[in-house]
N, C-alpha and C positions, 0 to 999 in steps of 0.2 A: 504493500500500500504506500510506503515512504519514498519507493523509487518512482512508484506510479504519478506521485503527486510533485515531487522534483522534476522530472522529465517533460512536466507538459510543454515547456517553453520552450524544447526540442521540437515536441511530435507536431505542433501547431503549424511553423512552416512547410512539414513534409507533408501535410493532409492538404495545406492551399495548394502546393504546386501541384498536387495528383491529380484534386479536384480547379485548378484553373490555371496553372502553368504559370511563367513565369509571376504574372499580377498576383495570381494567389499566393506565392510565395512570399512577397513582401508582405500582403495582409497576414500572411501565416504569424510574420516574423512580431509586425505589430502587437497580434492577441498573444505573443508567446510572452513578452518582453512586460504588457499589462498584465499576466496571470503570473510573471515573474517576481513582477513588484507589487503586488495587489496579495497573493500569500503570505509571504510576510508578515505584512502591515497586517493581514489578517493575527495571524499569530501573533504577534505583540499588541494587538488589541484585545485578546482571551487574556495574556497574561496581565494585562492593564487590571482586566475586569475579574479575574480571579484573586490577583492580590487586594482589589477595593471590598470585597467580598470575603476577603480573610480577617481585613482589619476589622472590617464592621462587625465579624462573628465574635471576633476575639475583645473589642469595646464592650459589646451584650453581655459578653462575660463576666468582662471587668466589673460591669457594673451588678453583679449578684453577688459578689463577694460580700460578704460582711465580716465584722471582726468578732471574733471565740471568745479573747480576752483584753484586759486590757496590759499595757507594757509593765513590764515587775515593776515594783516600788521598790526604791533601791536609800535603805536609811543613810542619815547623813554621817554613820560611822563607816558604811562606805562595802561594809560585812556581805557577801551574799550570802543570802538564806533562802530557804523553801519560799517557792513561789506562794502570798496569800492573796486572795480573789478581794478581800475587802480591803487590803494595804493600797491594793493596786488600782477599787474604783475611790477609794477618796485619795489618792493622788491627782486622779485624773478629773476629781470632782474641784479642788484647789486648782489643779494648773487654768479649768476654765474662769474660776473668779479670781485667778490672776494677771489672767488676759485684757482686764479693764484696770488693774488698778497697779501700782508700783511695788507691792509687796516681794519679800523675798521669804517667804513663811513655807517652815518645813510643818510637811502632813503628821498629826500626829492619831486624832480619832475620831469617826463620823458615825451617826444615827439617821438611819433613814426613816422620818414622820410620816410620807406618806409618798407615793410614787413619781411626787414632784415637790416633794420638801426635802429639803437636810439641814442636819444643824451639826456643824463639822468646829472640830477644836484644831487649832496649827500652836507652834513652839509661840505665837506670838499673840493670840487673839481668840476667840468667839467669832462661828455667825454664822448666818442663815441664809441658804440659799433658797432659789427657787425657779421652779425649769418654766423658760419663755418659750411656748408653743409657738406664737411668733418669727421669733429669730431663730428656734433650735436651738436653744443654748440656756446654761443655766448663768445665773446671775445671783450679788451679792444684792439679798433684801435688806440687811441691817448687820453692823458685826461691830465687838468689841475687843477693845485691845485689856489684856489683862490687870492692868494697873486702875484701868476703870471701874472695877468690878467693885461694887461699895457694901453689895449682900453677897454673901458666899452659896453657891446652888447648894438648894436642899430638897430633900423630896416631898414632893405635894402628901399635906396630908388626908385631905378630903378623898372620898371615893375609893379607888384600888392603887392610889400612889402612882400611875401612868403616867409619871411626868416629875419635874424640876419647874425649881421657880429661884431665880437671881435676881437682883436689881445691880443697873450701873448706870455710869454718867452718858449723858449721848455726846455726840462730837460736835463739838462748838462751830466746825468748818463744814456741817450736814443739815441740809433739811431745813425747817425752819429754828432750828437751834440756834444761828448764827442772827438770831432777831432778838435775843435774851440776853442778857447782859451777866446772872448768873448762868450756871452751868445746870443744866436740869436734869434730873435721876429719870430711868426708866424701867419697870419692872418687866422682865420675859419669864414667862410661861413656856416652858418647851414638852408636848404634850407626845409622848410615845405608843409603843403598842404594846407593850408588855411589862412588868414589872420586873424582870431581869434584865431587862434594857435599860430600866428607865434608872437601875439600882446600878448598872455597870457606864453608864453615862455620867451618872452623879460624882461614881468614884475619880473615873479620869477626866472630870473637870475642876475637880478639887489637887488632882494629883500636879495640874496643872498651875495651880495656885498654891504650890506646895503645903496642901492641908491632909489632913489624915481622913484615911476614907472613913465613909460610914458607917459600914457593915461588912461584914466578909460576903459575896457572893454566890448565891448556889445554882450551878447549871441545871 
């Protein structure tokens, strides 16, 4: 078939002259010399249209991927440890509320309130986020720096204890804060899903504040 189709630009002149003598053999030579150049150009027109057709499968693909996990947290003693699944989403929950703001704050522990709350503790601060359906993205709602902190969290006592409650100063550079001439306290309620959350929250926001935990823990 490969010689069959190479050759035509041969047999084209030998078929005019048989069929019309000398004049057909110039036309012969004409259609051999267009079936010469015209194959080709055919074939590099498949391959054109085969690779546009690879790229475009392999984009579709691209675009199914999704990610399994998120990148290790890696502590700032620098130690590698066993990969943990929650180190590595409130790393990743930080690096986005530090994408707006100047912080240099290492991850230290996060509480997820509800599928688009968190209330995340760093080496430097308190604060809350919360996921903008909008943009895609989560955002700093409110946060404290720890020297602010003027009530120590403690656990709600009302009800099944699902929760913390602190008071601190707000940020005289936020909000309408910066309309007040003193410094004005704000009480946070941080309301969880369980009483082992809300007892293991309590601890390492104290541990944070270098105070002694509450209670021992029971898993």
């Amino acid at each position: 078939a490969v010689v069959s189709t190479q050759s035509t630009g041969v047999v084209k002149p030998v078929e005019g002259a048989a069929a019309e003598g000398v004049g057909g053999f110039f036309k012969g030579v004409g259609k051999g010399l267009v079936g010469a150049v015209a194959r080709p150009l055919g074939g590099i027109n498949d391959m054109i249209t085969y690779t546009i057709d690879g790229i475009h499968h392999h984009t579709q693909f691209d675009d199914q991927i999704q990610i399994l996990r998120h990148p290790r947290y890696i502590q700032p003693d620098k130690i590698l440890r066993p990969y943990n699944s929650k180190q590595s989403e409130g790393k990743y929950l930080l690096q986005q509320a530090k994408s707006s703001t100047q912080w240099a704050d290492e991850y230290f522990h996060h509480s997820c309130l509800s599928k688009k709350s968190v209330f995340l503790l760093t080496d430097n601060r308190c604060l809350l986020l919360q996921y903008d359906d909008i943009l895609n993205h989560w955002k700093v709602e409110w946060s404290h720096v720890y020297n602010e902190i003027v009530k120590v969290p403690e656990v709600l006592d009302e009800g099944d204890g699902l929760g913390i409650v602190f008071s601190a100063y707000m940020d005289p550079n936020v909000g309408f804060s910066k309309f007040f001439k003193e410094r004005r306290k704000k009480t946070r309620i941080i309301i969880l899903q369980s009483r082992l959350e809300t007892q293991r929250l309590a601890n390492e926001f104290r541990k944070r504040l270098h105070l002694p935990s509450l209670e021992p823990e029971n898993d």
